[in-house]
VEXSENU-305671 format. One line per 4 residues: number of its first residue (from 1); their letters; for each residue x negated, y negated, z negated of N, C-alpha, C, O. Coordinates in steps of 0.1 Angstrom, whole numbers. Layout:
VEXSENU-305671
NUM) a) X:Y:Z:X:Y:Z:X:Y:Z:X:Y:Z  ...
***
This chain:
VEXSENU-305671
1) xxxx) 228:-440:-1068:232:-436:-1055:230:-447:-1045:235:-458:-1049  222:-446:-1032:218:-455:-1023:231:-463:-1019:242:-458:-1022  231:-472:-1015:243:-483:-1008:247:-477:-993:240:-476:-984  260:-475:-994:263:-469:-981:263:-483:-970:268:-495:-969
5) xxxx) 254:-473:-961:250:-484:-950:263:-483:-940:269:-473:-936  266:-499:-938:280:-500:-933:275:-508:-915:263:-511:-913  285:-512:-905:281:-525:-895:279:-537:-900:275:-547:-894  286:-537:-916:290:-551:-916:271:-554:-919:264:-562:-913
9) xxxx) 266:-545:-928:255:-548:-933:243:-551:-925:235:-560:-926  243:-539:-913:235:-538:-902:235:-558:-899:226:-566:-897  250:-562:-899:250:-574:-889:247:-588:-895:244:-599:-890  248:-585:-909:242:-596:-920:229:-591:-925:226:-598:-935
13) xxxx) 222:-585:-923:207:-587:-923:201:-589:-908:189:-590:-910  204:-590:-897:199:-593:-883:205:-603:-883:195:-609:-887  214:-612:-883:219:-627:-882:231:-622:-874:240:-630:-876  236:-611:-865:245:-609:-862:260:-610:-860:266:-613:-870
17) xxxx) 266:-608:-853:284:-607:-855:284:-593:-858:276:-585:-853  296:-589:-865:301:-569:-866:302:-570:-853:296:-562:-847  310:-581:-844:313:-570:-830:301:-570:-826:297:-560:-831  291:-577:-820:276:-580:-815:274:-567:-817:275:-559:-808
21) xxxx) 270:-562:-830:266:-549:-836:276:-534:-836:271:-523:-838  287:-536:-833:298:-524:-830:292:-523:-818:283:-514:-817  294:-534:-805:293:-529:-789:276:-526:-789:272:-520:-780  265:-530:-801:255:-521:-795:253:-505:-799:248:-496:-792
25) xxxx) 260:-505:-812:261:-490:-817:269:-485:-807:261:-480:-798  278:-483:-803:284:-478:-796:286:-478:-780:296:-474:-774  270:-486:-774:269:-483:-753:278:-491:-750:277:-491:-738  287:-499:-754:293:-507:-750:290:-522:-743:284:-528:-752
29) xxxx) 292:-529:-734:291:-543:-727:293:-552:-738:298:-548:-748  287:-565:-734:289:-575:-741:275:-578:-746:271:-590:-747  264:-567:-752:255:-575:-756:241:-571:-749:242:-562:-741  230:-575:-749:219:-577:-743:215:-562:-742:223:-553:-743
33) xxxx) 203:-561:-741:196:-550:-740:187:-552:-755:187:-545:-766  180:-563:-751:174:-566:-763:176:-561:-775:169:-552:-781  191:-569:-781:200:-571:-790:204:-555:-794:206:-552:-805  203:-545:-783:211:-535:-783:201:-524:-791:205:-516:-800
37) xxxx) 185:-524:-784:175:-519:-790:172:-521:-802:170:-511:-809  170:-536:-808:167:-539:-822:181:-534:-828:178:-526:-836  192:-535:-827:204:-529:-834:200:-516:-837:201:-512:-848  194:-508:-826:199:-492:-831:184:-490:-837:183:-482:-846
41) xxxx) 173:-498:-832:163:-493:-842:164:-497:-857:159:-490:-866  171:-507:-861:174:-511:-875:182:-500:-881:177:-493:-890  193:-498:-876:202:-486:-875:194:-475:-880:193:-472:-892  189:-470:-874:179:-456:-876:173:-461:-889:174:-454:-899
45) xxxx) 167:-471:-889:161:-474:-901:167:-471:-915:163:-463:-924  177:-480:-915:184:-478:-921:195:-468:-932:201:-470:-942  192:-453:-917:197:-441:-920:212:-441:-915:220:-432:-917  214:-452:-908:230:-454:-905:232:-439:-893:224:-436:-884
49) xxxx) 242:-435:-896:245:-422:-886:253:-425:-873:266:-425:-872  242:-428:-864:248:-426:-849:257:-414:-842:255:-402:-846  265:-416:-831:274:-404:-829:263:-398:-823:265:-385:-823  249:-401:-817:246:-391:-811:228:-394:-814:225:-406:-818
53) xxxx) 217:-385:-813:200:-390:-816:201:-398:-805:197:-409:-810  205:-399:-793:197:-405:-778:206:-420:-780:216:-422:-786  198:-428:-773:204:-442:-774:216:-445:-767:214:-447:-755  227:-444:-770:241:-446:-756:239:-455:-746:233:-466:-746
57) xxxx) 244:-447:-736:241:-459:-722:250:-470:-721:262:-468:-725  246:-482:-717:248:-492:-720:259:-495:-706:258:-507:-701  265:-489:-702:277:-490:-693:285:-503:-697:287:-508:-708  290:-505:-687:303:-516:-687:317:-509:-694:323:-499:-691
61) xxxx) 319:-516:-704:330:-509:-703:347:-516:-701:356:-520:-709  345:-515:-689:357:-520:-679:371:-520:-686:378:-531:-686  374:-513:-690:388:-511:-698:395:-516:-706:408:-516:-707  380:-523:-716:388:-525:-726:383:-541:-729:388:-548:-738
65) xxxx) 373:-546:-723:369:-556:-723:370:-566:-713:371:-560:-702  370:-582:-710:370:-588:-705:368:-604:-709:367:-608:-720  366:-614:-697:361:-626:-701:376:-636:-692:383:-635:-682  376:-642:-703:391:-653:-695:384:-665:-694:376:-670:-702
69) xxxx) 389:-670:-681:384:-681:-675:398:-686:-672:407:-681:-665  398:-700:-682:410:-710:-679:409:-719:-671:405:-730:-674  412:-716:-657:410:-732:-647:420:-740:-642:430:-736:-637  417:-758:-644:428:-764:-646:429:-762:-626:421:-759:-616
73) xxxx) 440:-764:-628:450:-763:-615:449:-772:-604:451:-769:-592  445:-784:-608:433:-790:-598:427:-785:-594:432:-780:-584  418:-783:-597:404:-777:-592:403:-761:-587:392:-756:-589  415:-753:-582:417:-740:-575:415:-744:-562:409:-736:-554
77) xxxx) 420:-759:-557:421:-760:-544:405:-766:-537:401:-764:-525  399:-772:-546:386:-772:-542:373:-765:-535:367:-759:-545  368:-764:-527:363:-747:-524:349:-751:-520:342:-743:-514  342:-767:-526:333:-775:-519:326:-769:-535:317:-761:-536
81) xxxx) 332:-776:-544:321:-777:-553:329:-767:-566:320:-760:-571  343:-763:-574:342:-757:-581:349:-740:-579:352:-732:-588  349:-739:-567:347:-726:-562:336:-720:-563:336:-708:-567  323:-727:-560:310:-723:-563:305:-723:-574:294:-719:-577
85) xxxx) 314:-729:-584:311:-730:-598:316:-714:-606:309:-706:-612  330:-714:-601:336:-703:-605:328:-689:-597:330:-678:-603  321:-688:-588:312:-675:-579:299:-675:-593:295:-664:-596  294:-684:-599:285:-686:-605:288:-680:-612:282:-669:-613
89) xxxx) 301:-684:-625:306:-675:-636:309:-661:-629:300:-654:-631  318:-656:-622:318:-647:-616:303:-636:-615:301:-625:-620  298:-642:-611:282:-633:-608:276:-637:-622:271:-625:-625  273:-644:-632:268:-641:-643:278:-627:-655:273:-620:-664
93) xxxx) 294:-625:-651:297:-618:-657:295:-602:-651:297:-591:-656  291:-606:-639:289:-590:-633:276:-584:-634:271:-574:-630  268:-596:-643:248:-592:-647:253:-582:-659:250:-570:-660  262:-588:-669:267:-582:-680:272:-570:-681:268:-561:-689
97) xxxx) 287:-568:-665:292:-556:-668:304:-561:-673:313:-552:-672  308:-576:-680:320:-582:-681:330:-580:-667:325:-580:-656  343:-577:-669:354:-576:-660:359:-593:-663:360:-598:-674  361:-597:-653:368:-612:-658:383:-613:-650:386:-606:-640
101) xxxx) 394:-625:-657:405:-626:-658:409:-642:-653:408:-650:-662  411:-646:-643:410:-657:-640:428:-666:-637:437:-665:-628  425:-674:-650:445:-683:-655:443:-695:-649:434:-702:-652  452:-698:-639:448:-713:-635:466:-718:-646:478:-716:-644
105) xxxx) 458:-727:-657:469:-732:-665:467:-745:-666:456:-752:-667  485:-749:-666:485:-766:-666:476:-772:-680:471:-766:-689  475:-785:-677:468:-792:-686:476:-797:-699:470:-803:-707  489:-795:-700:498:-798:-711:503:-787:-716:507:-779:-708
109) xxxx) 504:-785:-727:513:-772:-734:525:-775:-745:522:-785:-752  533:-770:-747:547:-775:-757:539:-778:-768:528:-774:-770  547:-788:-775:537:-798:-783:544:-785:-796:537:-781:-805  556:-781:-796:563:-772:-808:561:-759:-802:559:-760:-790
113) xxxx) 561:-748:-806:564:-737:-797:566:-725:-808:556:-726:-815  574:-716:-811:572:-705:-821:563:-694:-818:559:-685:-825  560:-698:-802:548:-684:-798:535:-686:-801:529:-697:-803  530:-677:-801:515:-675:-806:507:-683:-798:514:-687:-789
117) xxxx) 493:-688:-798:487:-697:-787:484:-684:-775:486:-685:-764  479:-674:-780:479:-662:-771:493:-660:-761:490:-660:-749  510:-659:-766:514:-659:-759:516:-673:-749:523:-670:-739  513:-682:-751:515:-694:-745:504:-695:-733:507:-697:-721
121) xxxx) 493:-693:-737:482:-691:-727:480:-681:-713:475:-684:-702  486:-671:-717:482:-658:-714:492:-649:-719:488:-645:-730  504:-645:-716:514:-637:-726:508:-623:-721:506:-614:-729  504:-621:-704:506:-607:-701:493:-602:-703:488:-593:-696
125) xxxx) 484:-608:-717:472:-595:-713:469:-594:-725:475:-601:-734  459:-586:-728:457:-580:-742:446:-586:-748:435:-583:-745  451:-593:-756:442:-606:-768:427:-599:-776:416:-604:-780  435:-583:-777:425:-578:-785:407:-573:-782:397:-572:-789
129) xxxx) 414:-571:-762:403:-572:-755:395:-585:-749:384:-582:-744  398:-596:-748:392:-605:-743:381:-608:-756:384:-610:-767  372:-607:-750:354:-614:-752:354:-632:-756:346:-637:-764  364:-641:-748:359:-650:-747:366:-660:-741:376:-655:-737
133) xxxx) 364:-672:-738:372:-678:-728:361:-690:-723:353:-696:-730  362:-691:-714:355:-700:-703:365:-710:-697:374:-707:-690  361:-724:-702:371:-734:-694:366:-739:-689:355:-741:-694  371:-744:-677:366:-750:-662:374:-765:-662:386:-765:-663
137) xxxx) 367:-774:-662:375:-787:-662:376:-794:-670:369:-794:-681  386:-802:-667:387:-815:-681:402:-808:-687:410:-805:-678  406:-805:-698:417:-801:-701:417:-815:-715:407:-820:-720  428:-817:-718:435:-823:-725:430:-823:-743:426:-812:-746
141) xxxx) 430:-832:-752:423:-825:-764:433:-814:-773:429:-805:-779  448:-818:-772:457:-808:-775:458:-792:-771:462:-784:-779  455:-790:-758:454:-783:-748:442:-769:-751:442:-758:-747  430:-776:-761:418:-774:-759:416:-770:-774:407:-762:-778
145) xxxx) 428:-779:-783:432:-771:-793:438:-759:-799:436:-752:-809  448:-759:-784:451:-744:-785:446:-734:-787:446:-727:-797  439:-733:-773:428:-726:-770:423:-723:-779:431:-715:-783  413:-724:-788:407:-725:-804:413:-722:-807:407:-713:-814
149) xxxx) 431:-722:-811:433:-714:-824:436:-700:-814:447:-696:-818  432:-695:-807:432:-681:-802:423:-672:-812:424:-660:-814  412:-683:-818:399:-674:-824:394:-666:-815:394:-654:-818  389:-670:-803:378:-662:-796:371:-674:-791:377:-684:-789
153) xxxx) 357:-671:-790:349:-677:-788:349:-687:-775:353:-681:-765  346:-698:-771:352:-709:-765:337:-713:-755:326:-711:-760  336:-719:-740:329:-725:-736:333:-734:-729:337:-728:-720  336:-751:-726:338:-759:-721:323:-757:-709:311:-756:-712
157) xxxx) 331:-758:-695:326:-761:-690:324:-772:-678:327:-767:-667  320:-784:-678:318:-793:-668:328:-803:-677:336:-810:-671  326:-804:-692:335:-812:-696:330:-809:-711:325:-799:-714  331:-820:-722:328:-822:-734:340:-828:-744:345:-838:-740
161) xxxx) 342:-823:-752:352:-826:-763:347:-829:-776:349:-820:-784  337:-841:-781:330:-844:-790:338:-840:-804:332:-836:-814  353:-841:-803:362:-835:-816:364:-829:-818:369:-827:-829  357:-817:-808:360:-800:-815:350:-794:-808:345:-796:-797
165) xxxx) 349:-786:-819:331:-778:-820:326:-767:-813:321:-757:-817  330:-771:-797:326:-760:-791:315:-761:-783:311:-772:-781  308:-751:-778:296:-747:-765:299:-755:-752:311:-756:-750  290:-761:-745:297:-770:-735:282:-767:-727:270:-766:-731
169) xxxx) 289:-768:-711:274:-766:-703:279:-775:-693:291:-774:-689  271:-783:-690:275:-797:-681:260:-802:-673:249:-802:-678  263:-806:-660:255:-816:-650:248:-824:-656:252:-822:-667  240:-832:-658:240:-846:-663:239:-852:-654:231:-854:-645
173) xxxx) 251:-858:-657:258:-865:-648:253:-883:-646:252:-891:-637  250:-881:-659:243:-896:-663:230:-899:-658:227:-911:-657  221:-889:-653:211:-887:-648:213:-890:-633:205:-898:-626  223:-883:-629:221:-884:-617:227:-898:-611:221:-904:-603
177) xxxx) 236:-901:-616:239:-917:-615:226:-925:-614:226:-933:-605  214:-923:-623:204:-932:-624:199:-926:-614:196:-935:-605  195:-913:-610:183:-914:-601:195:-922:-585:193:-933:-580  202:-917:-582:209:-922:-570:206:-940:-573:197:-947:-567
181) xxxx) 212:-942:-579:212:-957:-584:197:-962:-579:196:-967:-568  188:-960:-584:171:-964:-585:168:-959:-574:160:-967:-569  169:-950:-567:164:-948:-548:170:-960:-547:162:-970:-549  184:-964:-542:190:-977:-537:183:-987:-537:178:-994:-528
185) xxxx) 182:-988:-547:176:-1001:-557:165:-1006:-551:164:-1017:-544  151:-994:-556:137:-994:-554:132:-987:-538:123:-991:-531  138:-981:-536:132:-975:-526:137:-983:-511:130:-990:-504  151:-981:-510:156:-989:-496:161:-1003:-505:173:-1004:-505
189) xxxx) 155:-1013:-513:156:-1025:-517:172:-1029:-515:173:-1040:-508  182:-1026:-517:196:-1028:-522:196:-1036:-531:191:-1033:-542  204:-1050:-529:203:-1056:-537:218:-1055:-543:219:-1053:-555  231:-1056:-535:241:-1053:-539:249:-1036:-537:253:-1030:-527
193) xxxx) 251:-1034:-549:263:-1021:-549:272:-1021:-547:274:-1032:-541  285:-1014:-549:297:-1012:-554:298:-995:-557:297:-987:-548  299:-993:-566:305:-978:-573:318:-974:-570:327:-982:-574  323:-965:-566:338:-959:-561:339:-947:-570:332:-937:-568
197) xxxx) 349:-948:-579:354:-940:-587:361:-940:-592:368:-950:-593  366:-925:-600:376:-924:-609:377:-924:-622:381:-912:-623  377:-928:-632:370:-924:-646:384:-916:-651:383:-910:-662  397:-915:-645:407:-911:-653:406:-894:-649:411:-884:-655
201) xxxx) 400:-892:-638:397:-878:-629:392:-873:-637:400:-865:-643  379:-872:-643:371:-863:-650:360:-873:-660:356:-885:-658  357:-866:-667:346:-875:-675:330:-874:-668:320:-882:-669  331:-859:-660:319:-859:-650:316:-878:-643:307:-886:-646
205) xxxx) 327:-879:-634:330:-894:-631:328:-903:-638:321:-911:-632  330:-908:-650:326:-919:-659:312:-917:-664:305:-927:-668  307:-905:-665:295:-906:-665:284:-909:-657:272:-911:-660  290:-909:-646:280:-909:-634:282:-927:-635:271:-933:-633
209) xxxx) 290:-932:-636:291:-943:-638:282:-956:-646:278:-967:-641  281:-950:-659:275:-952:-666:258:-949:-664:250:-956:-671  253:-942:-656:242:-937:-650:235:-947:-641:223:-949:-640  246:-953:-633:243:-963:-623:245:-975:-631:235:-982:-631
213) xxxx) 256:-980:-640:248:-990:-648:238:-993:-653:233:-1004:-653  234:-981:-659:218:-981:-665:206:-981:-660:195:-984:-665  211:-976:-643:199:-979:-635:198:-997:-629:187:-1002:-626  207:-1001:-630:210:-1014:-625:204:-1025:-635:200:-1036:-631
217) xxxx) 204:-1020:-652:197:-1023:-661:184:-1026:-661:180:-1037:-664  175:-1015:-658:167:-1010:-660:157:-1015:-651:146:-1019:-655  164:-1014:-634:154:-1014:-619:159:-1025:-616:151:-1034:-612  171:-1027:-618:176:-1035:-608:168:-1052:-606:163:-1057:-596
221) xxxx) 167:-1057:-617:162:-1069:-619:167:-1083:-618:162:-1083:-607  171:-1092:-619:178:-1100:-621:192:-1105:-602:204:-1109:-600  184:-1101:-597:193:-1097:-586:202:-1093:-582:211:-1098:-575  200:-1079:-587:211:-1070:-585:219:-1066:-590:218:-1061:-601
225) xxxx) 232:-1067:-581:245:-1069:-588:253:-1055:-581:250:-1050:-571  262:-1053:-590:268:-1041:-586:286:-1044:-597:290:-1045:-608  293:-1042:-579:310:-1039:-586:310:-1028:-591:300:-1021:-591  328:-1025:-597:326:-1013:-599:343:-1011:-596:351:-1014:-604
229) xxxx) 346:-1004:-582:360:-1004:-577:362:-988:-584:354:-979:-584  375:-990:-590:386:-981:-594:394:-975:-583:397:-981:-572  396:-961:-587:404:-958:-570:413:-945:-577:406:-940:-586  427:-939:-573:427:-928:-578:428:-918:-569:434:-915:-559
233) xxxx) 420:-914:-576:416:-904:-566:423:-892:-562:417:-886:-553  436:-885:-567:445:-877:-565:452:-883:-560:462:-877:-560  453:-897:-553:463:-903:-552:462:-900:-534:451:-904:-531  468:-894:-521:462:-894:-509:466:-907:-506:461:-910:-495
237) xxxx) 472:-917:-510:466:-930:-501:453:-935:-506:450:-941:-497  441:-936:-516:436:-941:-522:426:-948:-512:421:-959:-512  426:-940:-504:411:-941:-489:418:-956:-480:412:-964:-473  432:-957:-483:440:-965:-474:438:-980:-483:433:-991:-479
241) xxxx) 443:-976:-498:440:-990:-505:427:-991:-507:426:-1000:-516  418:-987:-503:402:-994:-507:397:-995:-493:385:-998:-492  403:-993:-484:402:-1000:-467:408:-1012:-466:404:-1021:-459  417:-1013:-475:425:-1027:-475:417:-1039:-486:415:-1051:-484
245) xxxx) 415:-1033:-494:407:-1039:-508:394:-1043:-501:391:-1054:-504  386:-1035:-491:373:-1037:-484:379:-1046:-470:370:-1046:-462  387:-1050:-467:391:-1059:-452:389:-1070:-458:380:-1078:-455  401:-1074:-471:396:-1087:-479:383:-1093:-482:381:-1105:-485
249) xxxx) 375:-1087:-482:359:-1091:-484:355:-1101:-474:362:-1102:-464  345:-1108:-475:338:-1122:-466:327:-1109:-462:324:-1098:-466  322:-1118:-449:303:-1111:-449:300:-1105:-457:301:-1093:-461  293:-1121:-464:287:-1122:-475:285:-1115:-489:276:-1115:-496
253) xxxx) 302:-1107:-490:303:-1102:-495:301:-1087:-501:300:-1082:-512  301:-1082:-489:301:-1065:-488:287:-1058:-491:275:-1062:-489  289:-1050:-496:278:-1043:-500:264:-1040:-494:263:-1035:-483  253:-1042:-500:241:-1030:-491:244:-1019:-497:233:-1013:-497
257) xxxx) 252:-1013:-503:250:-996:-504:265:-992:-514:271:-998:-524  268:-980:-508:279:-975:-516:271:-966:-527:259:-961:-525  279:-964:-537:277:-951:-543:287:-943:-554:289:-945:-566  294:-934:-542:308:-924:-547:302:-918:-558:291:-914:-560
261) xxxx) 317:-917:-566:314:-908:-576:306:-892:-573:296:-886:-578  318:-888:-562:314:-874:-557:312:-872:-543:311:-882:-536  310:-861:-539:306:-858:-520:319:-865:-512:318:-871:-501  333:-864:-521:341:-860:-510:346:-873:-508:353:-875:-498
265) xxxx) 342:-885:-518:351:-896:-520:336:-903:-511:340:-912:-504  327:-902:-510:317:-905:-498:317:-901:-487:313:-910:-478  322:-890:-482:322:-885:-472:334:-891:-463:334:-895:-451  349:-891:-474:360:-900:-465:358:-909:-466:366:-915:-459
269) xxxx) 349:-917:-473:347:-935:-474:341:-940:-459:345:-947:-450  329:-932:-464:321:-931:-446:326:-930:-434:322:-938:-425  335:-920:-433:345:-918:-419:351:-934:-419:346:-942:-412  361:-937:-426:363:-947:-428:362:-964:-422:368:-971:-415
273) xxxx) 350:-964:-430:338:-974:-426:338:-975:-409:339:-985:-402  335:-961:-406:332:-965:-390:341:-968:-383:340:-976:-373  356:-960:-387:367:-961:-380:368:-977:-384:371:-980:-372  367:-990:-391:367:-1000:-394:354:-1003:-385:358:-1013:-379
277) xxxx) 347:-1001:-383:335:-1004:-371:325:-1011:-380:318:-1020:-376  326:-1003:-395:307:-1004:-396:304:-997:-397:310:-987:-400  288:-1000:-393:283:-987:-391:272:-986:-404:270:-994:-413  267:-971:-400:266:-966:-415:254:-959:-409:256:-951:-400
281) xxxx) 238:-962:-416:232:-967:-425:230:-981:-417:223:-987:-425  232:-989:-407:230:-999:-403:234:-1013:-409:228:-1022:-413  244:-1011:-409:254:-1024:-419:255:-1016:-437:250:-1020:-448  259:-1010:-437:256:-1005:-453:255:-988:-452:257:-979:-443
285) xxxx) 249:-991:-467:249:-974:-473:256:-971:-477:263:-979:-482  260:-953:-477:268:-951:-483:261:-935:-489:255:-928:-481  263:-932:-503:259:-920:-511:270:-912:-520:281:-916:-524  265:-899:-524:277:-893:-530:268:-887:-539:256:-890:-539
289) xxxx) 276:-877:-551:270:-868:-555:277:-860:-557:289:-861:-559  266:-848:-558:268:-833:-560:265:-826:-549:258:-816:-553  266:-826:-537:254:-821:-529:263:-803:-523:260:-791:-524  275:-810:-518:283:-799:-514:278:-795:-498:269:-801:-491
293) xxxx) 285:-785:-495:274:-783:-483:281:-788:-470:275:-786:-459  292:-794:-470:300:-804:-461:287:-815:-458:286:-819:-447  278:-819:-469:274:-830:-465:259:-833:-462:253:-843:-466  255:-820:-454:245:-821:-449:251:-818:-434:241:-816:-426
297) xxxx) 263:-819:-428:265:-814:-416:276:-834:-411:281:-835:-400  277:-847:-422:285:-856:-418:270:-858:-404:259:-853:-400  283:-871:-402:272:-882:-393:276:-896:-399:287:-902:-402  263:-900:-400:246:-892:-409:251:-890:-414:262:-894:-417
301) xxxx) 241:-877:-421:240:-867:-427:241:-879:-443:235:-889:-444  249:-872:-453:251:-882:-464:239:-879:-474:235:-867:-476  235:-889:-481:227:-889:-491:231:-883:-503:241:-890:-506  230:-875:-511:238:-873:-524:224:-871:-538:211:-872:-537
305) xxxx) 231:-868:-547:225:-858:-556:231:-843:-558:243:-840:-559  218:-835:-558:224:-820:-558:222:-820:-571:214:-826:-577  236:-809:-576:238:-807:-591:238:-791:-587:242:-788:-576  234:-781:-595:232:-766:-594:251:-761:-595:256:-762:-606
309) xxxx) 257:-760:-588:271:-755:-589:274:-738:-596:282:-734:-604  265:-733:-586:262:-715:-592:256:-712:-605:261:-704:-613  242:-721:-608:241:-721:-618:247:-726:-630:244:-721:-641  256:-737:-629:267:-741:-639:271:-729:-647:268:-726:-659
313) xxxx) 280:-719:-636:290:-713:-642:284:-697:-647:290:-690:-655  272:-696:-640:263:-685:-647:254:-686:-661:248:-677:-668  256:-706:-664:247:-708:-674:259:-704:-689:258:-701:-701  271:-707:-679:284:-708:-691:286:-693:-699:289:-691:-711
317) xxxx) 284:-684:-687:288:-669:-693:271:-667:-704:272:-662:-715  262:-672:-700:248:-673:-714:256:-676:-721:262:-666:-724  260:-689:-726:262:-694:-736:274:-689:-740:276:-694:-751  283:-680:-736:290:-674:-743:291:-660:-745:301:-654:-749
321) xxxx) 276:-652:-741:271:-646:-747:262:-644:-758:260:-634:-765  257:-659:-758:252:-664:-773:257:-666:-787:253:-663:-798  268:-671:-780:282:-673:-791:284:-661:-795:284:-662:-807  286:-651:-793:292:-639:-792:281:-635:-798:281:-642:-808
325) xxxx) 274:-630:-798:259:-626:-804:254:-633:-819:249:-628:-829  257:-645:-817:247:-657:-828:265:-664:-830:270:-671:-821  269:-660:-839:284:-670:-840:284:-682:-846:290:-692:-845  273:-677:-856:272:-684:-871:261:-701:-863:261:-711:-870
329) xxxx) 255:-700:-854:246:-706:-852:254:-719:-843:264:-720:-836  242:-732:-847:248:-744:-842:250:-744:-829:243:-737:-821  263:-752:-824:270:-754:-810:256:-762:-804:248:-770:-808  258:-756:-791:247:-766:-779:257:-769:-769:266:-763:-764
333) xxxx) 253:-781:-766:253:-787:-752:247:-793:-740:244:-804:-737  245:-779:-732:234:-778:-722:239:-788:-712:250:-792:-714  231:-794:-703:232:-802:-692:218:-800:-685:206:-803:-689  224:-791:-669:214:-786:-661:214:-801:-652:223:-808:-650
337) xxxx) 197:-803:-649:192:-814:-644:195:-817:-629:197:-807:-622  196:-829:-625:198:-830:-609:182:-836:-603:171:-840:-607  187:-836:-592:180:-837:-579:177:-844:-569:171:-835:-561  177:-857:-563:181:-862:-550:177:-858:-540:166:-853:-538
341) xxxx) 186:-859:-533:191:-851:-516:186:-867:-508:194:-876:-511  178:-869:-501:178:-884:-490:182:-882:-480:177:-871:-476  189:-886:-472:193:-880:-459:199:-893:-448:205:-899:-458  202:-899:-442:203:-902:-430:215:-917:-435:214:-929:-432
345) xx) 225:-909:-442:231:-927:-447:227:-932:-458:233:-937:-467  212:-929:-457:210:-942:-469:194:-940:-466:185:-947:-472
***
């Protein structure tokens, strides 16, 4: 008697997941087109009995599915750079037909708790339907453990957790440190830096950091020297103590060129600067990155590196349609390339 053809089987001879293979049998959202055609032509092959001969239409199905997006609570109030991150995920889940659910949750969770990570996360929605979760930010490694024991598939985004084995889609950030770094350097001949950042803010920040050391490595040449001021950056005096930190300086001392971690910690450094009566690109440079759109409208117009913000969060919902699709298959860690922006202060 032949082997009764089951999903599980369909999904272990294609490399598949059973769900991957349920939502294509059954017209359902979540998987490709592709994905959805080689399923039912195997299927047929196979002799597996479809509810119907005609291929089901591949509708959304709104109801019962959805994509959770955890964003740390920081970064809701931002509308420069991960607002446009979040429009990105947003419009990648609406190519799909995904309904999405968006938790702005703290970065700490009860270290004891008798509730499920589901109810701790998310008590009021239905576990059975979510696809997935998408995290936005730096969250904590406890935090991120949680998460994970939910058992749904996981994408870190704008943030890396080498301890636990998830999908991660990130800037490279290290890149763009170097190219900003190396214009300075080589192009408008800077011989001294100073770096303004936060490394406790985000790991995006310490990377960028490290990007500009390496350019300073590399280009700089026995000359060129570069500080590297600490500032916190949640902190709103922080613009006040590195006004104060920069009055103490000699001449002699002060920089040919800034370079902020981000747009916004350039953009108020700059104001700054002038209100202190230097001027800017004349007496020093000053640069940012990320390439928000505040900062093609300063005076001057600020230099930055552009990082794809839309595309981030649209590359996130791929890769956790990959996951979903290919489960069994090794974790990647994408990093979309940057750009430099030249413009007027530097």
């Amino acid at each position: 008697m032949p082997r009764k053809v089951s999903i599980q089987t369909i999904a272990d001879q294609l490399g598949l997941s059973k769900y991957a293979v349920s939502r294509a049998l059954s017209g359902k959202s979540g998987v490709s087109q592709a994905t959805r055609e080689r399923v039912l032509e195997f299927a047929k092959t196979l002799g597996y009995g479809l509810p119907s001969q005609k291929a089901p239409s591949p509708a959304p199905d709104a109801a019962s599915s959805f994509v959770l997006i955890c964003m740390n609570p920081s970064n809701r109030v931002d509308p420069f750079y991960w607002q446009r991150v979040l429009e990105g995920i947003i419009s990648g889940c609406s190519e799909r037909g995904w309904p999405h659910v968006i938790v702005s949750q703290p970065v700490s969770f009860p270290a004891v708790s008798d509730l499920s990570p589901q109810e701790i996360i998310a008590p009021h929605l239905d576990w059975n339907s979510c696809l997935g979760l998408i995290v936005m930010g730096a969250y904590p490694y406890a935090a991120l453990q949680l998460m994970a024991r939910t058992g749904k598939p996981l994408v870190l985004l704008d943030h890396n957790e080498p301890l636990l084995d998830f999908d991660s889609v990130n800037h490279a950030n290290i890149e763009a440190g170097i190219l900003i770094a190396h214009y300075l350097l080589v192009a408008q001949k800077c011989r001294s830096l100073i770096f303004l950042g936060d490394d406790g803010r985000s790991a995006s920040f310490a990377e960028r950091r490290i990007g500009v050391r390496t350019a300073l490595e590399r280009y700089g040449g026995s000359e060129a020297k570069l500080q590297e001021w600490e500032l916190a950056y949640e902190d709103k005096d922080w613009l006040t103590a590195t006004a104060e930190r920069f009055a103490q300086l000699a001449p002699e001392q002060r920089p040919d060129a800034w370079i902020c971690a981000n747009d916004d910690i350039a953009m108020q450094w700059m104001q700054q600067l002038q209100r202190m009566g230097v001027a800017v690109p004349e007496q020093t440079r000053v640069s940012g990155i990320d390439n928000v759109e505040a900062a093609a409208h300063t005076s001057p117009r600020l230099t930055t590196v552009n990082l794809s913000k839309e595309a981030l969060g649209s590359r996130a919902i791929e890769a956790l349609w990959r996951r979903i699709e290919r489960p069994g298959t090794p974790m990647e860690r994408l990093h979309l390339s940057a750009t430099l922006i030249p413009r007027d202060s530097a």
